[in-house]
N, C-alpha and C positions, 0 to 999 in steps of 0.2 A: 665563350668564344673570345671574349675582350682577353683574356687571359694567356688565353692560348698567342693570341697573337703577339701578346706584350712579349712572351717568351720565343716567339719567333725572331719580332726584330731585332729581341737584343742578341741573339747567334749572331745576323748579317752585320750587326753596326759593330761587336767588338773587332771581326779580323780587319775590317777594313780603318778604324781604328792604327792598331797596329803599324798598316802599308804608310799609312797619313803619316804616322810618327817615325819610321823609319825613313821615310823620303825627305824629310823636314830637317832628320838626324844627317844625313849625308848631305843635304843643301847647305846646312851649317857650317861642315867639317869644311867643304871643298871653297866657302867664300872666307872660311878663316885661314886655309892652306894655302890659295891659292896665289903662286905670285906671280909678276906681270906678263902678260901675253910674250913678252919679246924674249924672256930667258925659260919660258918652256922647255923639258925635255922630252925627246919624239917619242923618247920609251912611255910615255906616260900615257893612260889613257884620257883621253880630254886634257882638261887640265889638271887632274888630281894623280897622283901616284899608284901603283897597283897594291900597292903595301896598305894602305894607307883605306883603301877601298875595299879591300877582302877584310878586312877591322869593321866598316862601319854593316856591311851586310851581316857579318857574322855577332854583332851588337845587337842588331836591326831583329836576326832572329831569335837570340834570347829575350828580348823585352816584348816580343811577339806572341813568343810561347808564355811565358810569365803571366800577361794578359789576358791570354786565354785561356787558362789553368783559373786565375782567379775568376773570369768572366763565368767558366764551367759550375765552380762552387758556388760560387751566390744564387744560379740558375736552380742549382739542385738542393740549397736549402729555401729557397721559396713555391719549390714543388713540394714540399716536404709540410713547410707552413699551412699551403693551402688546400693539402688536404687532410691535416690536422684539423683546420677549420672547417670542411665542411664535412666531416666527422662527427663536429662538435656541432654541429645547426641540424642534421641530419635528427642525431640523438634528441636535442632540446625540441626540434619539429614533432620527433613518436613520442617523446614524454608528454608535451602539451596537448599533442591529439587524442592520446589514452585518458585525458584526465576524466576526472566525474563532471566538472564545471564547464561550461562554454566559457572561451578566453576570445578577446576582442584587443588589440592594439595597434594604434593610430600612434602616428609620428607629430612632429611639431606641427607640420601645414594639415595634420588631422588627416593626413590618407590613411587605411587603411594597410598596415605592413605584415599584421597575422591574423589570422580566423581558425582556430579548432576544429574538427570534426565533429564534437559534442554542441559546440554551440549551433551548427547547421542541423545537428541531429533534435536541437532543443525547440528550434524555430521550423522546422520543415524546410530544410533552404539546403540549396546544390552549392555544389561552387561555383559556377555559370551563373549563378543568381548576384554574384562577387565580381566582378568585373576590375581588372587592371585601372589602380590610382581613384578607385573608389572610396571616398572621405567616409565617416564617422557617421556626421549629420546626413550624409545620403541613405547610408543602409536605415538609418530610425525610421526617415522618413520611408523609404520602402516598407520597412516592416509595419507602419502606421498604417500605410493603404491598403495594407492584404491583413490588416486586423488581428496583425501581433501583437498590438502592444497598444495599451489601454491609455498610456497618456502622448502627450502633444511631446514632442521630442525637446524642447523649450525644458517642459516641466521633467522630461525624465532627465536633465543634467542635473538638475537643483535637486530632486526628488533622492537620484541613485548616490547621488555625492555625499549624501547623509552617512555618518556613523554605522546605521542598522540598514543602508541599503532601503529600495522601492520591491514592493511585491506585484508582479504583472501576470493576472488572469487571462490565460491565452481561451483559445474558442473550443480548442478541446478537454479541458476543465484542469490543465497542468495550472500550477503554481509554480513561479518562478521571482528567485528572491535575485537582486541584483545592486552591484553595488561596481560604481566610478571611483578609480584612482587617477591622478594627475601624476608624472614622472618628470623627473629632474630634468632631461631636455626637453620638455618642453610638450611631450607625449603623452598618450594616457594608457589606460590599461583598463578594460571591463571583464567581471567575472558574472556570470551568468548559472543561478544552481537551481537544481528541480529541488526542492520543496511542497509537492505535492502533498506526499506520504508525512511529510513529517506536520503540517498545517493540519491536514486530516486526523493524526495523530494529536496533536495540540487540541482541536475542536473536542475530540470525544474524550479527550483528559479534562477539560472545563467543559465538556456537559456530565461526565461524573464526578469530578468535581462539585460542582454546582447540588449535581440530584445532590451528592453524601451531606452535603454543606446543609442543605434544602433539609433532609432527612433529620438532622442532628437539631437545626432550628424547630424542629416541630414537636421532638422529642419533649413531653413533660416534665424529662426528668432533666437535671444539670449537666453539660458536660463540659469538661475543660483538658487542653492537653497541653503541656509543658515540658521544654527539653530539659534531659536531666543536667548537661552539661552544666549548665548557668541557672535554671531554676525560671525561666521566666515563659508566659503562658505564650505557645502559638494559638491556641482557637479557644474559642468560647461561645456557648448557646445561647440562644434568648433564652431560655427558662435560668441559666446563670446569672445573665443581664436580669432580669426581673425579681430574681431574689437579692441579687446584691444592689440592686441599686444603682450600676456602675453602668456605664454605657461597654459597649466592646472596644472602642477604642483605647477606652481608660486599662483595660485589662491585660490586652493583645500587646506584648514587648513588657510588662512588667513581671516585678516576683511578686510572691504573698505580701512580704513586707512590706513592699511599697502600694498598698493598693489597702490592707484589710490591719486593721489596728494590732497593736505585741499582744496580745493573748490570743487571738483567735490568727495571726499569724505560726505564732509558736504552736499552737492545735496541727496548722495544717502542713508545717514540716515536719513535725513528730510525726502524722500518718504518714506522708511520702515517705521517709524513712525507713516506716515498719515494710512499707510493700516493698523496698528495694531490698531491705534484707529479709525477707517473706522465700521461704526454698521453692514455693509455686509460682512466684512472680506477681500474688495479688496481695490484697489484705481487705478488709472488710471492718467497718469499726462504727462508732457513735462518739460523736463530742459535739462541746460547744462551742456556739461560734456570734460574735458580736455582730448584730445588723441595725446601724444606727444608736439609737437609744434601746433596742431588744437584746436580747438574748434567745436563740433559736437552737436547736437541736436538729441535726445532721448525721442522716445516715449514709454513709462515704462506702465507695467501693473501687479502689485503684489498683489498674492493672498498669504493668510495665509491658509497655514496645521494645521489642529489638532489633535490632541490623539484621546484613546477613552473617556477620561475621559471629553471632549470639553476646553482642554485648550493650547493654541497658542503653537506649537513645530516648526512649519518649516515656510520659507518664500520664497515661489516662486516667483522671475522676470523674465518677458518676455520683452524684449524691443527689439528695432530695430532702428536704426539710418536712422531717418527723415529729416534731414540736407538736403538729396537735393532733395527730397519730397517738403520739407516746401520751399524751394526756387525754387521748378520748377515752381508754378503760376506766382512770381516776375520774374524768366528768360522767363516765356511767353510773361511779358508784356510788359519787354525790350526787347525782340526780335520782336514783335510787333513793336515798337516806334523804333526799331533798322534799321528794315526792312524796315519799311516808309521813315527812314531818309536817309537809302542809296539807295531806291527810288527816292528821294526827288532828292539827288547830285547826282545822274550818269550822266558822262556828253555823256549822250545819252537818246532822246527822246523817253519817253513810252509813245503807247498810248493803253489800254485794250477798244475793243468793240465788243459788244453784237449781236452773227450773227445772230438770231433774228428778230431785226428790226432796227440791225447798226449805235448803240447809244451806245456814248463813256459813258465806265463807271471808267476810272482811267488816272489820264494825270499828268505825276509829272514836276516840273519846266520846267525842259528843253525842254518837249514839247511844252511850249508856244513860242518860239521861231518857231515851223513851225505854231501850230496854231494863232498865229496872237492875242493871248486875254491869259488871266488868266485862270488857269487850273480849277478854280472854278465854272467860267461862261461855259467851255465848255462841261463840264460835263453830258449828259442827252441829246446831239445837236449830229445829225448824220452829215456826212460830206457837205451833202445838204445845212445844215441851218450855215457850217461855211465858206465853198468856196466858190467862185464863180462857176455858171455852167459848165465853161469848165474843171478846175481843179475839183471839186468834179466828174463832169463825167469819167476822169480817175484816180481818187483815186477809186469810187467806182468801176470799171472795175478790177483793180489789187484786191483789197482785196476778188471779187470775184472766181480770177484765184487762187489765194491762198488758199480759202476755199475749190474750188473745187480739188486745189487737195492735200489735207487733208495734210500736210507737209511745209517745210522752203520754201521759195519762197525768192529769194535777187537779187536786183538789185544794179546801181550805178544810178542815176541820177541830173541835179542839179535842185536846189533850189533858188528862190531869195528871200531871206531875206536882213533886214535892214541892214545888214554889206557886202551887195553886193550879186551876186551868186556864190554861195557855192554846192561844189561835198558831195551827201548825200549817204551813205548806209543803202540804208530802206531794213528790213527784215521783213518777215511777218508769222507766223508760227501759226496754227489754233490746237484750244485744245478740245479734243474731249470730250463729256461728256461719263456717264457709259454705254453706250446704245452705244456708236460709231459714235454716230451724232456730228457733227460741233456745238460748242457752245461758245465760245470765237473765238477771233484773236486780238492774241499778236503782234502789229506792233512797232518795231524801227525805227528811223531814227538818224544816228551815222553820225556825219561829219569830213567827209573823205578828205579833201581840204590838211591840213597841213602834214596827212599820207601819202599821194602822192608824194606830194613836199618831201618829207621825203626818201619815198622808188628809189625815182629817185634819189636823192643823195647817198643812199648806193648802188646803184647798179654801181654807180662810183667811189663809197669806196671800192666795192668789186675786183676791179681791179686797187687800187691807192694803193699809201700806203698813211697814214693818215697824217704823219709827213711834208715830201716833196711834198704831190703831185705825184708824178712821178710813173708811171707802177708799181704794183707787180710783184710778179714772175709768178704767172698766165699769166698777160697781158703781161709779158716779152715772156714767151710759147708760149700763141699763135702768138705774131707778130713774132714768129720764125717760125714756123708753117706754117706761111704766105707767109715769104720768101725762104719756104724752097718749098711749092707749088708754088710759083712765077719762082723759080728758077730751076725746076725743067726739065729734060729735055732739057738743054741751057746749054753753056760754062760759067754760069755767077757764079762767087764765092763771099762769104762772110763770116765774122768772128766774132766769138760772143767774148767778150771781156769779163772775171770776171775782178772785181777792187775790192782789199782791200784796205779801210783805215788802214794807220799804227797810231797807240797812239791811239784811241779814247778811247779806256781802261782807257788808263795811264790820259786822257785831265778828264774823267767823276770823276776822281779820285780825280784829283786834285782841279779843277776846280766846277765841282758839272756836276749832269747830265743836267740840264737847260742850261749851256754851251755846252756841248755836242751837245744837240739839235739845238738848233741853230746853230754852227759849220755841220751839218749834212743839212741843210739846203741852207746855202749858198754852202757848195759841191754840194748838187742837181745844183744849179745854174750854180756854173762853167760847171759843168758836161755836161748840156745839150747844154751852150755855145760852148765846146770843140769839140760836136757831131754836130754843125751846125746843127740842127733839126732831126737827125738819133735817133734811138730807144736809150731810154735812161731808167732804171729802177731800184727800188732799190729790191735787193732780199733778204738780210736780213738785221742785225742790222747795221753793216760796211762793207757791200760788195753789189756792185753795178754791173750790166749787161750791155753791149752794143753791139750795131749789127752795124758794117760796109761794106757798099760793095765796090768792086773795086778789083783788084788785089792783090792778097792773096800769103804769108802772109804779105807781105808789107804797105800793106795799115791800116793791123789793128796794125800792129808792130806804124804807124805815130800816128793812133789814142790815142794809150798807152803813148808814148811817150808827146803829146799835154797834155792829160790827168794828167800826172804827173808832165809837166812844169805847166800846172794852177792852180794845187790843191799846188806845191811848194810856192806860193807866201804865204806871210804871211798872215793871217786872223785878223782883229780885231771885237771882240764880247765883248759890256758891258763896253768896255775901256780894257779889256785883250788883249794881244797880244800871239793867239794864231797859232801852225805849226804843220802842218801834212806830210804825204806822201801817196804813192798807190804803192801795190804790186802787176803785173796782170799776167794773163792766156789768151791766146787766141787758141781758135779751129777754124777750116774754113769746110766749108762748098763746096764739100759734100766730100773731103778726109778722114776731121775725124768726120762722124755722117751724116744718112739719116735722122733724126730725131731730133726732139726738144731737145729731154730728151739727147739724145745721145751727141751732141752737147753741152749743158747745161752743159752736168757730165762732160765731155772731159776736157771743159774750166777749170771748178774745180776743176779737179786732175793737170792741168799744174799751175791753183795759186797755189795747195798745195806745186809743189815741187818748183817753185820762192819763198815760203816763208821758203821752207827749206833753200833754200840756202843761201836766204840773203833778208832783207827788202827794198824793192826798187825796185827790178830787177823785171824785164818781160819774161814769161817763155811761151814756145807755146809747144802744145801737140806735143809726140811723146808715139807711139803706144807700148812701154815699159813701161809707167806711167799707162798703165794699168794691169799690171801686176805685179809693184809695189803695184797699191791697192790692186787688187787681196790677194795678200802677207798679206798684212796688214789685210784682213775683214779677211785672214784664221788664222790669230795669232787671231784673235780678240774671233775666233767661240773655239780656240783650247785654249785660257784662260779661254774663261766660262766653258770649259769642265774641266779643268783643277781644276778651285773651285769646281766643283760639285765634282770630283773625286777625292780627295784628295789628286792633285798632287805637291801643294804650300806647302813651308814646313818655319820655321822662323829662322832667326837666330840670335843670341846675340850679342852686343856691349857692354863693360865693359865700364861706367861711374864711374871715381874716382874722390877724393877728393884733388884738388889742392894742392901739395907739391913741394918738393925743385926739386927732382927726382922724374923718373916714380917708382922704388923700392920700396919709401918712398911715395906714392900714396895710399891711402887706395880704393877697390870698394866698391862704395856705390849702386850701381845699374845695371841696365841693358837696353837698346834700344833692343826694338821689330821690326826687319826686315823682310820683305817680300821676297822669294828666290822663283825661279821656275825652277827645272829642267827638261823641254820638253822628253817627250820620244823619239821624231824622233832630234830637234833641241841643245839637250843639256840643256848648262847653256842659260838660256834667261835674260841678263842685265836687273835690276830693270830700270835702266833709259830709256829701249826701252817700259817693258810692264807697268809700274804703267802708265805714261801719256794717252798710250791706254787704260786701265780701265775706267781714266777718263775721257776721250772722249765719248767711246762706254757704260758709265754708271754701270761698272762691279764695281768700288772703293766701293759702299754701300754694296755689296754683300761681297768682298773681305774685306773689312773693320770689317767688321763685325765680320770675320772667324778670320780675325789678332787679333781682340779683346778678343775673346773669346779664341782663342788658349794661348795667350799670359796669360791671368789672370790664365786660368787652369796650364800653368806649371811654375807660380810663386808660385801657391799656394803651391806646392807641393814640396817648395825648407826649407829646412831647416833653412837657414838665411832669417830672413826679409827683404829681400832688394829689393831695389825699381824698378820698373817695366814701362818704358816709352813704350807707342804705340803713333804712328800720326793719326792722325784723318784729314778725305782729307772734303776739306768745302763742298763737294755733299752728306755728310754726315749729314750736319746740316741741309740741305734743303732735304733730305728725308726722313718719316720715323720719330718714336718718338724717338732721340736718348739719354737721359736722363732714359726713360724706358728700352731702351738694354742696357745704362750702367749698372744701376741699377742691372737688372734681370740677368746679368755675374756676375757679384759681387755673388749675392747670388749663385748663380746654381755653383759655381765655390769654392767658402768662402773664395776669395781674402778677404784681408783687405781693405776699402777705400783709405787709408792715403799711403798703398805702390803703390797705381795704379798712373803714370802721367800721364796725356792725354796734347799731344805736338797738338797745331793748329798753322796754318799760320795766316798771316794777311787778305788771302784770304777769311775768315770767317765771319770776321765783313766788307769786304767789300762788299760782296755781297749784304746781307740786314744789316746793325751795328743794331736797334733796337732789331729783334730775333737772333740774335747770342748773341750779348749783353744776353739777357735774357735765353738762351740755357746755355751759360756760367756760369752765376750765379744760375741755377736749378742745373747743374753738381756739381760745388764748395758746394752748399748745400748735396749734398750726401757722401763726405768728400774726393772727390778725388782731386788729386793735377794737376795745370793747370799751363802750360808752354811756352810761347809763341817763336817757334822755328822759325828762320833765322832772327832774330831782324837786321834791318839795310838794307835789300833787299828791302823794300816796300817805301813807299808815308808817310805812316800818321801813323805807329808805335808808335809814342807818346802821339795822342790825344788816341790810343787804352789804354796805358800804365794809360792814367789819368780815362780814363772810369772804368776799371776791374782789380780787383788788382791779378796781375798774382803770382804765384809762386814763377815762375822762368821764367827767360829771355835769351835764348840761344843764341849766339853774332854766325854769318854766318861765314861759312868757309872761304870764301873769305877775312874778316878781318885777320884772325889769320893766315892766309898761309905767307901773307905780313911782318910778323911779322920779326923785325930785318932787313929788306931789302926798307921796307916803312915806315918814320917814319908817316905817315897820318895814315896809318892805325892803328899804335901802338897810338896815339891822341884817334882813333874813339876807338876803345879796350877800352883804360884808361877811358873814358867818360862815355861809356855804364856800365862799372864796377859801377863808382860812381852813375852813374843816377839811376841802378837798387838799388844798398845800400841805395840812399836816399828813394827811394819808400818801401822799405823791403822786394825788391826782390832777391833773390839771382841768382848768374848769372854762367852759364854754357859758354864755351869755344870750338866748335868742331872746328872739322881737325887738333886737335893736333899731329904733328909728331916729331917734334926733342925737346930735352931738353933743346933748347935754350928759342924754344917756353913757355916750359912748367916753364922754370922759371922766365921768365918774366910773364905769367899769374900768379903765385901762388906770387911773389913780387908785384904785383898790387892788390892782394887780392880776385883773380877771385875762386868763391869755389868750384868750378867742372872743368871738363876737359875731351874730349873727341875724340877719333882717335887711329888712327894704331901706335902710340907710349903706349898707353895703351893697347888696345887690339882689333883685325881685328873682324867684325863679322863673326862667328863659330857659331854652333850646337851648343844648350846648354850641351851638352855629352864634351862638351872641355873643359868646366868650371863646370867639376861637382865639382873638391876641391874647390871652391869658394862658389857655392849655398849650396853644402852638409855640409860645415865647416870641412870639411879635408886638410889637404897636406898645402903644403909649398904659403899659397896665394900670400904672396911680389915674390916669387922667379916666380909662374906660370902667373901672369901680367905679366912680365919682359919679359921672353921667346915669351909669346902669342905677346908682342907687338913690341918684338924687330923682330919678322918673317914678311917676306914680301911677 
């Protein structure tokens, strides 16, 4: 309508136009012509001439018509324009309404200027549902409340604006994919497409998908496929991944080459090869193939994919590793040949026979030895046609009690054979066939002559001891046993006697254990001399048992006594000249013990306390020694509780560095000590419970605790300084301890190089070969190894040339001496140079006065260690040392001048 009108007014505005311009034209002419009123002519019309006025009308209507001639044409190319134009909207309106997509377009202020028919038809929506200068943001939110559209209209701008568009779950199960465009003015543009069919589609493509994928993983055999284009694998199965070794991602986008070494690459494009020029499109083959450090064998079978056009796109392998496929026939037929041959050598007689009609059918060597002939010849002969009457009449007798009763049947009986008569164990055991009938009998015959003779000697080993001869402590038991039922009921007494050897330690040490032995030997001898033919036995390594009767304790007091004058005399072994001693216990019977065990134990808590008090002496029970151990096994039970409970706590010793003064001392380190304060008993002396640890086996447990405590609160000190624990030699002998050093190390984040690990000599002497090698696994983990009380042992120096220690810690006992002996200031000065020449550096304990301390630091010793330096305390005493606070010269001084 606006249109129409704009074309109406401009008809009425150009004629009048026109009149305007024409009337304007003649107003002009007549005030430029006109001249003054007084000379007028009457001919004239008005003022103007008639000539002069038929000019300007006849002017007036050519620029009239002109006007309206151009006025006509512009009118009728702009009817012409517009409806070119709405030709062209008409058209763009049925192309966008036919499309497949719902189309949405808003203007700059977001109203809404087109909606599709497909997009009404996508959402269930009229055009009435569309309403004149309805925005954008309105229709969402419409469509939100009637439950088209699954997000908040907020998130569908950010969501559809994406790349791949937002996917909207409508209520009647359509999928709709959707995607926002913005337009140069300022507009936007929504496309809206059913994706139902094709999501539907996608779902059942990845759940077959998935099954085929599922399918091929589960498959035993290998499968891989690879395009031919470029050679590189798209898919591969777990049973691939499990034989190569390879993950699938390692596989999936690579070639052979890049993934499986040059020869067993070059295998598996030679087969692809063969299949692609294969006239069937498959090939079928065997090669090798490198897996790791193996070599396996692969049966391969490749078929070619193709388009639709038929040309070569994929290349499927199936293979399976045949390796011990291909080798089980050869392992049959060595096991075969295998089986024969240790048939062949048993050295026990087989013979297989046929219960049938009892015709040998298998006889390997050593059966010729009962049969009398070659296993060759006997072969097919029942027992008839190889014995004589009498023996084939009871051979054939046994093998039939054996058949009958379906099972082993074994006797002993003997044999005479060429090498004499011989004790046989024939067994005979019958093999049933599928039916349950008797069908073979398996007969051996095993000679048992020299097993005899065998078992009759251990059954006298089992009551001797192996070395001497002489009673166990079994046989020592029951001839107690013996005499304690002999004695029993009567006035008659007797006394069990323990005997320690003294040195046998110190002799195996020095001498080697092969002297020892022998030394241990001729004691049994004296020994049994001294008892005049009375019970004499060895009960463990160096302690012996004896039984005397007679008057008690007197008699067994003459015994010990005899005992100890014989074993006093000198021994010579080898050409050595070797001396011992005996330390003993005696119980008597029946004051102290109705019984074996009783009596036994008795004896051995009176050696325990003769060897406390002194090596030599002879100690006889009294009924208080047992309540001394007593004592002992409850310290022993109230220590392991003690480790389990967290009642052991450590404490520090300050290691300095050898100066003129303790002042002028710098610490370099610290000693990890073991402390125990009992809840009922107090402070418990390290020297009363570490040796019971290591008696009763607690030191590995404890040791261990020491070790770990110790690295944990080194770690935690702010100066790096160095951190000594001992290590007790039951340490080395149980237990990986190179794996717990290690594994504190880490769990803890000690440094290696701050940890010392102090051992005895006690360590290499046990076993020298694994300590030795214990030692060296430690020193590779970068801990520092210290060899502590250098000078108390035997063989210190052959240790010194085995292992190159650290450090070498000189024994208190030297340095106490110090100024008062000059021998022990010699051993000091020696052990100084000897460690320097080795490149060991040398520590100094039980330093206590500054006399001491200056003669060590003038001899060059580079550490120093004692209650002149500092007493072991809680590391809370020395926190300005470890923390790197306070006065450290002045807090050594204090700490070591306290007593």
């Amino acid at each position: 309508m606006a249109g129409k009108k704009g074309q109406a007014g401009g008809r009425n505005v150009i004629p009048a136009l026109a009149v305007v311009c024409l009337v304007a034209a003649i107003a002009s002419a007549g005030l430029a012509l006109a001249p003054s009123a007084g000379f007028a002519p009457s001919s004239y019309i008005g003022s103007l001439a008639p000539g002069l006025l038929w000019e300007l009308l006849i002017g007036g209507t050519v620029v009239a018509s002109f006007l309206g001639a151009t006025t006509l044409s512009v009118l009728s190319a702009l009817r012409r324009t517009q409806r070119l134009r709405l030709r062209r909207n008409a058209f763009v309106s049925s192309a966008l309404n036919h499309l497949n997509q719902g189309v949405v377009m808003t203007d700059a202020q977001k109203r809404i200027v087109f909606c599709n028919d497909r997009y009404l038809e996508i959402y269930g929506l009229s055009r009435c549902d569309i309403p004149r200068d309805m925005t954008g943001p309105e229709l969402l939110e419409m469509r939100y409340r009637r439950g088209l559209m699954d997000v908040t209209p907020a998130e569908f701008y950010t969501l559809a604006a994406k790349p791949e568009g937002m996917v909207t779950e409508l209520p009647n199960g359509k999928s709709v994919v959707v995607r926002h465009f913005g337009l140069p003015n300022g507009g936007s543009i929504a496309t809206h497409e059913d994706c139902t069919d094709q999501r539907q589609l996608s779902r059942k493509l990845a759940s077959t998908t998935q099954f085929l994928e599922s399918v091929l993983d589960n498959v035993p055999v290998c499968v891989a496929a690879k395009n031919i284009e470029d050679g590189r694998y798209i898919f591969a199965n777990r049973a691939f991944e499990r034989f190569s070794h390879f993950s699938r991602e390692r596989i999936v986008g690579k070639r052979a080459d890049e993934i499986f070494r040059r020869e067993t690459a070059a295998s598996i494009a030679a087969a692809d090869k063969a299949a692609l020029e294969a006239p069937q499109g498959s090939f079928r083959n065997e090669f090798w193939v490198e897996r790791g450090s193996e070599r396996r064998i692969l049966a391969s079978n490749r078929v070619i994919a193709r388009n639709e056009n038929g040309e070569p796109e994929f290349l499927i392998a199936l293979f399976d590793d045949v390796t011990d496929r291909r080798s089980l026939s050869q392992e049959l037929e060595n096991a075969k040949k295998f089986l024969e041959l240790v048939v062949d050598n048993i050295p026990v007689s087989l013979i297989v026979e046929r219960v049938s009609d009892g015709r040998y059918l298998l006889a390997n060597r050593s059966a010729e030895t009962i049969l009398n002939r070659r296993r060759e010849d006997a072969t097919g002969l029942t027992a008839t046609d190889i014995f004589n009457p009498r023996e084939a009449k009871l051979i054939i007798a046994r093998d039939e009690a054996a058949i009958k009763k379906r099972g082993l049947l074994t006797e002993e009986h003997p044999i005479s054979t060429k090498d004499g008569l011989r004790l046989f164990l024939t067994r005979r055991m019958t093999v049933l066939d599928e039916h349950g009938e008797p069908q073979y009998l398996i007969k051996t015959h095993e000679d048992v002559t020299d097993r005899r003779q065998t078992e009759s000697r251990m059954a006298h080993m089992a009551y001797h001891d192996g070395l001497t001869d002489l009673p166990n402590r079994a046989a020592f038991l029951q001839a107690l046993a013996q005499m304690i039922e002999a004695c029993g009921g009567t006035d008659e007494e007797f006394a069990v006697l323990c005997v320690d050897l003294d040195g046998l330690k110190e002799i195996n040490d020095v001498f080697g254990h092969a002297v020892g032995d022998k030394l241990l030997i001729e004691v049994a001898q004296r020994l049994q001399t001294a008892a005049r033919g009375g019970v004499v036995a060895r009960l463990s390594g160096d302690e012996f048992g004896l039984i005397i009767d007679g008057k008690q304790p007197a008699a067994g007091i003459v015994l010990a006594e005899q005992v100890a004058e014989a074993l006093a005399k000198e021994f010579s072994i080898d050409g050595k000249s070797v001396r011992t001693g005996v330390t003993a216990g005696i119980s008597v019977f029946p004051h102290n013990g109705a019984d074996a065990a009783s009596l036994l134990a008795n004896a051995g808590a009176a050696l325990f306390r003769a060897k406390a008090k002194s090596r030599g002496t002879i100690s006889i029970y009294e009924p208080e020694m047992d309540q001394q151990i007593r004592d002992r096994r409850v310290l022993h039970q109230d220590l392991s509780a003690a480790i389990r409970n967290g009642e052991l706590s450590l404490y520090y010793q300050p290691l300095a560095a050898a100066a003129a003064t303790a002042a002028e001392s710098a610490v370099i380190g610290f000693e990890a000590l073991a402390r125990w304060q009992h809840p009922v008993r107090g402070f418990v002396s390290p020297a009363d419970f570490i040796p019971l640890a290591e008696e009763g086996g607690l030191i590995v447990e404890m040791g261990e605790w020491i070790l770990r405590e110790a690295c944990r609160e080194a770690a935690s000190w702010k100066q790096p300084l160095q951190i000594a624990v001992n290590l007790s030699p039951a340490q080395f002998m149980h237990g990986d301890l190179v794996s717990l050093v290690h594994s504190i190390l880490l769990e803890t984040g000690l440094r290696p190089d701050r940890l010392e690990l102090e051992i005895t000599e006690g360590v290499l002497i046990e076993d020298f070969d694994r300590g030795l090698a214990l030692l060296r696994r430690l020193k590779a983990l970068g801990v520092r190894i210290s060899m502590d009380d250098f000078g108390s042992g035997y063989s210190s120096l052959s240790y010194l040339q085995a292992f190159p220690f650290d450090k070498i810690k000189i024994d208190r006992a030297f340095v106490i001496n110090l100024g008062r002996n000059p021998q022990s200031a010699a051993i000091v000065r020696a052990v100084i140079d000897l460690g320097h020449g080795l490149q060991m550096s040398i520590v100094a304990e039980g330093v206590e006065t500054e006399e001491q301390l200056g003669f060590l630091a003038k001899e060059g010793c580079d550490a120093v260690q004692g209650y002149l330096i500092g007493k072991p305390a809680p590391v809370g005493q020395y926190a300005a040392l470890v923390g790197g606070g306070g006065n450290v010269v002045e807090l050594v001084r204090k700490t070591g001048s306290s007593r």
